[in-house]
FIMAR-109362 format. One line per 5 residues: their letters; for each residue x, y, z of C-alpha. Coordinates in Angstrom, 3 decimals. Layout:
REM FIMAR-109362
A = X Y Z ~ ...
This chain:
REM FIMAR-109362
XXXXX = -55.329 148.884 -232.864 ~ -57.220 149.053 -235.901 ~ -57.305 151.919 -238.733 ~ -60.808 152.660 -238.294 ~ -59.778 153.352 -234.177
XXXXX = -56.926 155.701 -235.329 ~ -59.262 157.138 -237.355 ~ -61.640 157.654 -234.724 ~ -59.328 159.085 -231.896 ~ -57.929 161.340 -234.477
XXXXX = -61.457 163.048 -235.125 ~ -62.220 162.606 -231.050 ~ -59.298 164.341 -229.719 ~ -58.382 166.466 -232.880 ~ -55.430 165.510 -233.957
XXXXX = -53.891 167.869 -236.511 ~ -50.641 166.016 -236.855 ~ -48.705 163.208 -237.047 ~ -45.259 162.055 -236.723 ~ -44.328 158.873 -238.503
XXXXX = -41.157 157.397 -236.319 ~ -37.848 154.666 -236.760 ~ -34.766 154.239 -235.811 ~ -31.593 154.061 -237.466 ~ -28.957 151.498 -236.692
XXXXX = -27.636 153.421 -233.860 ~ -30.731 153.267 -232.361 ~ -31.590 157.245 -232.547 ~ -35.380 158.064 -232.820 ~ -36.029 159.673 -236.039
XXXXX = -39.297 161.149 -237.366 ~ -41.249 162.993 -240.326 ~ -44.343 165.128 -239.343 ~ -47.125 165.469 -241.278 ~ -50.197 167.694 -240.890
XXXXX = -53.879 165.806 -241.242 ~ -54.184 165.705 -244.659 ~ -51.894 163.453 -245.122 ~ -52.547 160.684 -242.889 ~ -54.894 158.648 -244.775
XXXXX = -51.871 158.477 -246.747 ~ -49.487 157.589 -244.201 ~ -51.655 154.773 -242.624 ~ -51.442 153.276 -246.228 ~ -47.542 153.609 -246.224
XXXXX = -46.862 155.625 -248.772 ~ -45.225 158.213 -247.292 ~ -41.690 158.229 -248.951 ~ -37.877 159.734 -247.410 ~ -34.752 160.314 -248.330
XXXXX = -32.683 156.609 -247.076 ~ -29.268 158.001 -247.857 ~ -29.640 160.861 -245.252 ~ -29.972 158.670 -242.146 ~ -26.413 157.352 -241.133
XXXXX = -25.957 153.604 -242.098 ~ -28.917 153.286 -244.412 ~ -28.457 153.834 -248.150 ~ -26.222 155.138 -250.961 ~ -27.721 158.246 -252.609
XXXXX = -28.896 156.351 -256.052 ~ -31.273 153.886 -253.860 ~ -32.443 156.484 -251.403 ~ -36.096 156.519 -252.318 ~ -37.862 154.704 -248.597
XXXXX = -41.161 154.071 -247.541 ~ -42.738 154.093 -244.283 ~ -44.954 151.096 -243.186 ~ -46.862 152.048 -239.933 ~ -47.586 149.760 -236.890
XXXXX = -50.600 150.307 -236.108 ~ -50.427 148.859 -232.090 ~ -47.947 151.856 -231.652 ~ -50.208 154.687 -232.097 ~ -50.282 156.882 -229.476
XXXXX = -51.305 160.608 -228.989 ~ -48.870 162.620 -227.452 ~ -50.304 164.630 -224.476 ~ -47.389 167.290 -224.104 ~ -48.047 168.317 -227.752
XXXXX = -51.914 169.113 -226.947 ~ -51.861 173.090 -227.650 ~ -54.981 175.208 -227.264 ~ -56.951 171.775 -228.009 ~ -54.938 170.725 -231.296
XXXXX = -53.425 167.483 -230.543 ~ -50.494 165.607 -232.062 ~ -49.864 161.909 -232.523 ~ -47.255 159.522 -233.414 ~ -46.550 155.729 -234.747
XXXXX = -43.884 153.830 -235.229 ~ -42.445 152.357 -238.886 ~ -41.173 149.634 -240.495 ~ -38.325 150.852 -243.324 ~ -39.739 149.626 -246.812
XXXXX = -37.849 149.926 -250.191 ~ -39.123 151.133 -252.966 ~ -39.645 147.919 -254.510 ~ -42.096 146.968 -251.633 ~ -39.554 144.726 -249.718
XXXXX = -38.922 144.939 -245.987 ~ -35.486 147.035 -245.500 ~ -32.834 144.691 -244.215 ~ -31.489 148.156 -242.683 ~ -34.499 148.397 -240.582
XXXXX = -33.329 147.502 -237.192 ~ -36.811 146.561 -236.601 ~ -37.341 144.872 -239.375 ~ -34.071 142.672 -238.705 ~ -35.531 142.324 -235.248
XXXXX = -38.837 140.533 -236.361 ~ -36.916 138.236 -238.336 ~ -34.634 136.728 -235.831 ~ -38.424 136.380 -233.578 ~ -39.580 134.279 -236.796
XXXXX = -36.675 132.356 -236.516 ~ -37.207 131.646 -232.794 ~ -40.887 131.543 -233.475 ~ -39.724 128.470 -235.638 ~ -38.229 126.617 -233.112
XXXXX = -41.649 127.073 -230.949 ~ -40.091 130.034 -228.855 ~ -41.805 133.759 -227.881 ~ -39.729 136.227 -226.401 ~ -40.719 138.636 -223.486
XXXXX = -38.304 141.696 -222.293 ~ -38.681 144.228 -219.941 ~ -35.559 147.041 -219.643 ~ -34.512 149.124 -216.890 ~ -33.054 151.862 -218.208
XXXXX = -31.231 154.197 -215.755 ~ -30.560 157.665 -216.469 ~ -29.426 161.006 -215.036 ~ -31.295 164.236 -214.942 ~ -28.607 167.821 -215.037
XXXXX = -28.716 170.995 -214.625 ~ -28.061 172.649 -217.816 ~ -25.586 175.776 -218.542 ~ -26.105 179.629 -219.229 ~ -26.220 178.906 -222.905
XXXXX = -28.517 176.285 -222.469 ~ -25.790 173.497 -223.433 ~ -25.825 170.582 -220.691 ~ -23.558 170.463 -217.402 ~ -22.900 167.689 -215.421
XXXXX = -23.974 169.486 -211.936 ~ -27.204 167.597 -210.304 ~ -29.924 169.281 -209.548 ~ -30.353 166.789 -206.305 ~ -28.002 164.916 -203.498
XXXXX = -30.362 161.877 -203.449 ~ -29.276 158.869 -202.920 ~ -30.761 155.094 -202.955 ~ -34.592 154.938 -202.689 ~ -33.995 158.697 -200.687
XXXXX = -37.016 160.361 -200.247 ~ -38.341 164.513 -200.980 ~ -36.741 166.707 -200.358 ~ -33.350 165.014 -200.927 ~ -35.002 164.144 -204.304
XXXXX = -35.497 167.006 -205.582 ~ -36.204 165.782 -209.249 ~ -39.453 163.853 -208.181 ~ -41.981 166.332 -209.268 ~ -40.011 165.876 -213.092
XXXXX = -39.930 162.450 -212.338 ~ -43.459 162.058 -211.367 ~ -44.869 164.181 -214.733 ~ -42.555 161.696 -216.590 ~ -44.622 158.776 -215.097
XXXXX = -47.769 160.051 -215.767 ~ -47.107 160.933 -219.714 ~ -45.902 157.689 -220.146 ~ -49.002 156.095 -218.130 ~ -51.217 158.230 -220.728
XXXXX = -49.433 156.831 -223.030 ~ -50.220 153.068 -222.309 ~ -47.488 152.210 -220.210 ~ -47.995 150.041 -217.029 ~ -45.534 151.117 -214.512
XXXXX = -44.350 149.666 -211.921 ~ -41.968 151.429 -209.702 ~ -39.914 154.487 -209.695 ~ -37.147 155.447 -207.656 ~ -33.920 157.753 -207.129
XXXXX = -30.524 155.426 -207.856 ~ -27.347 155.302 -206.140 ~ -25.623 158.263 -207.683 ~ -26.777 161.686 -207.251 ~ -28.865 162.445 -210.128
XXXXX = -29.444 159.141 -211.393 ~ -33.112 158.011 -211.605 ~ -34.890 154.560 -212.778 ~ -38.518 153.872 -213.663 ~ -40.151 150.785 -214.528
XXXXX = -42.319 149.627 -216.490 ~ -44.174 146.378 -217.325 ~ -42.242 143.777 -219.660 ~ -44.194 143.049 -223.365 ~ -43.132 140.813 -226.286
XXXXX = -39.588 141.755 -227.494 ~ -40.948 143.741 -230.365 ~ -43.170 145.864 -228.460 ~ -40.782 146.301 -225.531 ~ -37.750 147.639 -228.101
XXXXX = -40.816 150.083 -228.846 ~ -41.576 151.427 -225.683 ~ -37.892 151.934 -224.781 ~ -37.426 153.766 -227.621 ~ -40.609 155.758 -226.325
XXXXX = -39.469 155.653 -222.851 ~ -36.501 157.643 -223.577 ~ -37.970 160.163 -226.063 ~ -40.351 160.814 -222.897 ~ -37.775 161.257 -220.309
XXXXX = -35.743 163.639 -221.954 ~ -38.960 165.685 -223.504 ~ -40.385 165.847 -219.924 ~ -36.646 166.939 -218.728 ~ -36.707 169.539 -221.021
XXXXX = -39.850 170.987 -220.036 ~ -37.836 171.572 -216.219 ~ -35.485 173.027 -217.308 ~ -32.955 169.755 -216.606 ~ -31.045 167.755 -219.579
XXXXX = -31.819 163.892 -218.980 ~ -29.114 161.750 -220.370 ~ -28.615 157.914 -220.669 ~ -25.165 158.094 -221.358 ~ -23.533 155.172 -219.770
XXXXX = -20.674 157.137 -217.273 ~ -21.108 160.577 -217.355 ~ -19.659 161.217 -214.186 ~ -16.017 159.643 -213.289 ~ -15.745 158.296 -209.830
XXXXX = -19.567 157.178 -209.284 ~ -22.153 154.605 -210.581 ~ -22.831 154.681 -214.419 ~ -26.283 154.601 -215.778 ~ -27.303 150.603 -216.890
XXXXX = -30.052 148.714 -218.801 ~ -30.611 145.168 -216.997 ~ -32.643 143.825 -219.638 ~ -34.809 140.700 -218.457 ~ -35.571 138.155 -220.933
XXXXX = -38.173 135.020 -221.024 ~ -38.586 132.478 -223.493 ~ -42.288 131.310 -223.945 ~ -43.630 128.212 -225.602 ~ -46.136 128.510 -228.434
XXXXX = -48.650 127.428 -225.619 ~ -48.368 130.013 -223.390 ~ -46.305 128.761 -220.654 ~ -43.178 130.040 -219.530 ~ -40.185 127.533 -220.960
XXXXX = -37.507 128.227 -218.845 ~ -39.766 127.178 -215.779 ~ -39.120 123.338 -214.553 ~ -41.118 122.359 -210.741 ~ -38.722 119.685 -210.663
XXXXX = -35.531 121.146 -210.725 ~ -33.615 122.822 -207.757 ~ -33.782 126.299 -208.992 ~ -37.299 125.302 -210.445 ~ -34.865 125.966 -214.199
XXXXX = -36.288 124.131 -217.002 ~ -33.052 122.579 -219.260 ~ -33.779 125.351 -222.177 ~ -33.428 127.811 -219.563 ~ -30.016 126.434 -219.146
XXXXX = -29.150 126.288 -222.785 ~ -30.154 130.060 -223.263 ~ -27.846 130.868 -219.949 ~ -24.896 129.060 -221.754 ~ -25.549 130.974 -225.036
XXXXX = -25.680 134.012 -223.155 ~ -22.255 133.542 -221.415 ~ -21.095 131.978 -224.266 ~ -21.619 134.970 -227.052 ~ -21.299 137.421 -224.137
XXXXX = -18.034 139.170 -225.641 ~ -19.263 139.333 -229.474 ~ -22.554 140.762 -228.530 ~ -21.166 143.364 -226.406 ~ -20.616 145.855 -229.036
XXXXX = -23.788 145.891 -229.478 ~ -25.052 145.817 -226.098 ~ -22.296 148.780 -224.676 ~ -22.344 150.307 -228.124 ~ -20.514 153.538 -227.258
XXXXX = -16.791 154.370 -225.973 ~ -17.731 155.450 -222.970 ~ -19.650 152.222 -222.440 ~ -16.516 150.614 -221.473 ~ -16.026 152.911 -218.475
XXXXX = -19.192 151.910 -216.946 ~ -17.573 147.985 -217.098 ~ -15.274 148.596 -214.482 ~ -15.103 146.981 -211.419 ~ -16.362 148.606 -208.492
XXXXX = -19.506 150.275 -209.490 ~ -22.079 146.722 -209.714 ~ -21.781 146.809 -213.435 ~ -20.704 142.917 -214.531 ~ -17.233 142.628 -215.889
XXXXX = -17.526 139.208 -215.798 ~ -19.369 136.371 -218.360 ~ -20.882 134.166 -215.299 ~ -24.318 133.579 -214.270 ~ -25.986 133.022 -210.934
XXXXX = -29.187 132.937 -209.236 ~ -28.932 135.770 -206.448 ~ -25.017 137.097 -207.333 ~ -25.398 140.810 -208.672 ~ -21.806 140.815 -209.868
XXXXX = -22.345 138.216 -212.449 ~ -23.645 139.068 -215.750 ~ -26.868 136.944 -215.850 ~ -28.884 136.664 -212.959 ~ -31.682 134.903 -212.127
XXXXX = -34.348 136.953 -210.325 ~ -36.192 135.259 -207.435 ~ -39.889 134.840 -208.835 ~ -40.718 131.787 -210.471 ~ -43.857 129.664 -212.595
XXXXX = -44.651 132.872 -215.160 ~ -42.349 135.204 -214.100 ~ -38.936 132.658 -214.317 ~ -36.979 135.049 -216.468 ~ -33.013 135.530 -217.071
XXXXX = -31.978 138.947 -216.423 ~ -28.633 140.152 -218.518 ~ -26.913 143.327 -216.446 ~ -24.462 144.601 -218.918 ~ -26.363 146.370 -221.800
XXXXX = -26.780 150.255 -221.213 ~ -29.626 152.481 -222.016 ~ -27.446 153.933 -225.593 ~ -27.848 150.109 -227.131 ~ -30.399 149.867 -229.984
XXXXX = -32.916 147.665 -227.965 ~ -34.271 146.236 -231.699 ~ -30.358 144.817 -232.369 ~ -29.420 144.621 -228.185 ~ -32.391 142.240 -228.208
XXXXX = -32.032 140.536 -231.206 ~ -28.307 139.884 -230.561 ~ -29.377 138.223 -226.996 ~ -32.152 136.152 -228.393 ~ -30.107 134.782 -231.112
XXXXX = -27.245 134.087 -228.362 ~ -29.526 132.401 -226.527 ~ -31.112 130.354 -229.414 ~ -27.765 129.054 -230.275 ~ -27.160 127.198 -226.642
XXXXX = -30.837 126.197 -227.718 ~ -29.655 124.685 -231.044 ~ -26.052 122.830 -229.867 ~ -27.607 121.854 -226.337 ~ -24.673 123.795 -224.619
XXXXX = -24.508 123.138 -221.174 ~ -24.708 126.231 -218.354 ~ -21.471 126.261 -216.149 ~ -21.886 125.863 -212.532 ~ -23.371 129.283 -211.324
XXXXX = -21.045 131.721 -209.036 ~ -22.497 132.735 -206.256 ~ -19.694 134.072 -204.310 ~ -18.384 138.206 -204.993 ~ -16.862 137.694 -208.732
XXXXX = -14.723 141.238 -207.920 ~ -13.103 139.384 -204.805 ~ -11.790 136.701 -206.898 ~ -8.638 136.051 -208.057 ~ -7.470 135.125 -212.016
XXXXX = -6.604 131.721 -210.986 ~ -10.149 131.395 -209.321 ~ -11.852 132.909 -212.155 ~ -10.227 130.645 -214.464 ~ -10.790 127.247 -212.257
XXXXX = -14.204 128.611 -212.360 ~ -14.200 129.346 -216.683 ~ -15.035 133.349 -215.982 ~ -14.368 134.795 -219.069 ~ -14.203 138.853 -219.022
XXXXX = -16.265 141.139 -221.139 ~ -14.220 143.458 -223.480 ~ -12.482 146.669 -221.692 ~ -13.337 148.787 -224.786 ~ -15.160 149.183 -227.472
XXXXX = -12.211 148.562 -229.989 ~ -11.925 144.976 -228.288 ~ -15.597 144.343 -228.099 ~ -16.005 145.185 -232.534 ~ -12.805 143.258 -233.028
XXXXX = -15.133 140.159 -230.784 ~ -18.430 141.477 -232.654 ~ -16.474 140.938 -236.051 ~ -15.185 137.393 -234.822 ~ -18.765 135.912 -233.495
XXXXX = -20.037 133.013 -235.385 ~ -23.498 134.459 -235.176 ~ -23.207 138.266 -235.148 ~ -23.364 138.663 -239.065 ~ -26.300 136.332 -238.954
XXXXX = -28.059 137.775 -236.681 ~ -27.858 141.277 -237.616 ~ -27.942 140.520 -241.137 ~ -25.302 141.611 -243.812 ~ -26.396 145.347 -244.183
XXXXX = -26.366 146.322 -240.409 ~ -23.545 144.311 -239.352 ~ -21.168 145.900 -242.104 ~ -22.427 149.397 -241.529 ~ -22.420 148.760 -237.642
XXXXX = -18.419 147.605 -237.728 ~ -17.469 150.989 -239.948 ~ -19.363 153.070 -237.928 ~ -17.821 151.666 -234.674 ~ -13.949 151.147 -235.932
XXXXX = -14.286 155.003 -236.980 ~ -15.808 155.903 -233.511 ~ -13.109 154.495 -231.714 ~ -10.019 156.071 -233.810 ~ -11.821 159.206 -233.531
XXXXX = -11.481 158.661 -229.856 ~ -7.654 157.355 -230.267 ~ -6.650 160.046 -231.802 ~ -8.337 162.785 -229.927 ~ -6.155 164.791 -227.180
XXXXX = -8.395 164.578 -224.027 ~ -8.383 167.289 -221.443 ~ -6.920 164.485 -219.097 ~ -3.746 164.323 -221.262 ~ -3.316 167.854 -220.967
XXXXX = -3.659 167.970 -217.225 ~ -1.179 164.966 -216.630 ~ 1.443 166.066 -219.140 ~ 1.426 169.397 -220.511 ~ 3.248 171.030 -217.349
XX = 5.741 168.009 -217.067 ~ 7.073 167.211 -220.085
């Protein structure tokens, strides 16, 4: 989109303000508004913020950001229209003040890893599936954990009670410029998924960053609290983000797609599969950034536990999805919707690069039940497991060859601090379980 279009739909729909959006390294949406006046200004990106405010940016004496807009991202948002005033948003790049590209800028960091594979002749295409769970919120207003349906699998009205939310959320997000695809109720009760079409890696970390902000705005508006959290509930399926990935050549065609071969797999397809697998554990902090990540990777609940791939086996971490010639994509089944999809992504391209680079070779796949084998079979087999918390997966983050390179000095020191502290708060804190299991007995 072009300035002089912004401009336009801004006078044609009158928009009266505008929200200027980024992430931090977390991945959490942040914003400034600003009324009318100033958007000739903020198109020019020179609106300025305070960097040492947002967690895991700046110290206090460099605070002084700028804001660089995207222009493609501009979008008006339709549940802000009020008595014909509309409201709009785009998404920014985090500039210093000496006119450099932040190297704190998650998205910043992630177009410079897409040089890099630009370099070596690669695109990258993504599309997410991010689950997530709509509740019924508390009295106060605070969230609960209580469903609001007792849907199950692809169930249809009125077991799912949540499609009419559902259905609004579909229909901001297709005014918005998303393509969708499909939407359905998941396993658990509560849990929901919609899809929507795949886009280069930059623009897809976009729109699930949009995605989200529109599920839980839309939630909000019935009354529900939507929530990607990874295992909310104990004793049911947690809430994933299968994230499928292509490689394209400069050319346009698809470069992990080989007639010839007997899963039609071209050999960089192969290498990116053994980068995958082979980085799996020191991009998982990344990828299953939270604490309760970790209870989501449990066997059981079709999460991967295991670093294996296959063409049809859902337990192993990277599948291969059935369509081939344009579509011939790698699908990775551990990240979960509370990742930063600018670093998740980057951290799985640049995994993938480096089997590219060395010319790793892929393992045999394993297409038997990975959760049925034993350690001895997983080990004849070279089934490595993915962390069982998140204090293992930073200590595998720190130890990665290609983490600190990837993510770049700034975010992968400020990532590892926040993360360490994270999980001692979490060591240290007396859980309600604790209390049950011991307080009376001992």
């Amino acid at each position: 989109m072009t300035r002089e279009e912004i401009m336009k739909t801004i006078e044609e729909q009158n928009i009266r303000y505008f929200r200027l959006q980024f992430v931090d390294i977390f991945g959490l949406m942040k914003n400034v508004a600003l009324p009318l006046s100033q958007v000739e200004k903020a198109l020019d990106g020179d609106i300025m913020f305070d960097g040492s405010s947002i967690d895991g940016f700046v110290r206090i004496n460099e605070s002084d950001m700028y804001l660089k807009p995207d222009y493609d991202t501009f979008t008006v948002l339709p549940w802000r229209n009020k008595s014909g005033i509309a409201a709009a948003r785009i998404i920014c790049d985090v500039y210093k003040s000496n006119g450099k590209p932040f190297e704190g800028c998650p998205r910043v960091n992630l177009k410079r890893i897409l040089s890099s594979a630009r370099d070596m002749g690669f695109t990258m295409n993504v599309g997410t599936e991010a689950e997530f769970f709509l509740f019924k919120k508390k009295e106060d207003g605070s969230p609960s954990t209580e469903t609001n349906d007792v849907a199950g699998y692809f169930s249809l009205d009125p077991e799912d009670t949540a499609n009419d939310c559902r259905r609004e959320i579909i229909e901001t997000l297709e005014f918005m410029g998303f393509e969708i695809e499909a939407s359905h109720h998941e396993v658990a009760e509560g849990q929901h998924e919609i899809n929507f079409k795949y886009a280069d890696a930059l623009a897809a970390a976009d729109n699930t960053v949009t995605f989200k902000w529109v599920v839980k705005t839309i939630a909000k508006n019935y009354g529900l609290h939507a929530t990607f959290m990874p295992k909310p509930i104990f004793g049911i399926n947690g809430s994933g983000m299968h994230t499928n990935q292509s490689l394209f050549n400069l050319d346009g065609t698809n470069a992990f797609f080989d007639e010839s071969d007997k899963l039609q797999l071209s050999e960089v397809a192969y290498q990116y599969i053994a980068g995958a697998l082979k980085n799996a554990r020191g991009f998982a902090a990344v990828t299953n950034p939270l604490v309760n990540s970790y209870k989501r990777l449990v066997p059981g609940y079709e999460a991967p536990v295991y670093a294996a791939w296959s063409a049809s086996n859902r337990s192993a971490l990277v599948r291969i999805p059935a369509a081939r010639g344009m579509s011939t994509r790698t699908e990775i089944r551990c990240p979960d919707p509370t990742c930063n999809p600018y670093l998740a992504f980057a951290m799985m391209l640049n995994s993938g690069l480096d089997g590219i680079k060395n010319k790793l070779s892929a393992p045999s796949p394993v297409d038997k039940d990975i959760f049925e084998m034993s350690d001895e079979q997983m080990s004849a087999e070279g089934i490595t497991v993915l962390p069982a918390s998140l204090k293992e997966a930073v200590d595998e983050l720190k130890a990665n060859p290609i983490a600190k390179e990837t993510l770049g000095e700034h975010i992968f020191e400020k990532y590892i601090v926040a993360k360490t502290q994270e999980w001692d708060d979490f060591r240290t804190y007396v859980s309600q379980w604790e209390l049950d299991n011991y307080l009376a007995i001992y």
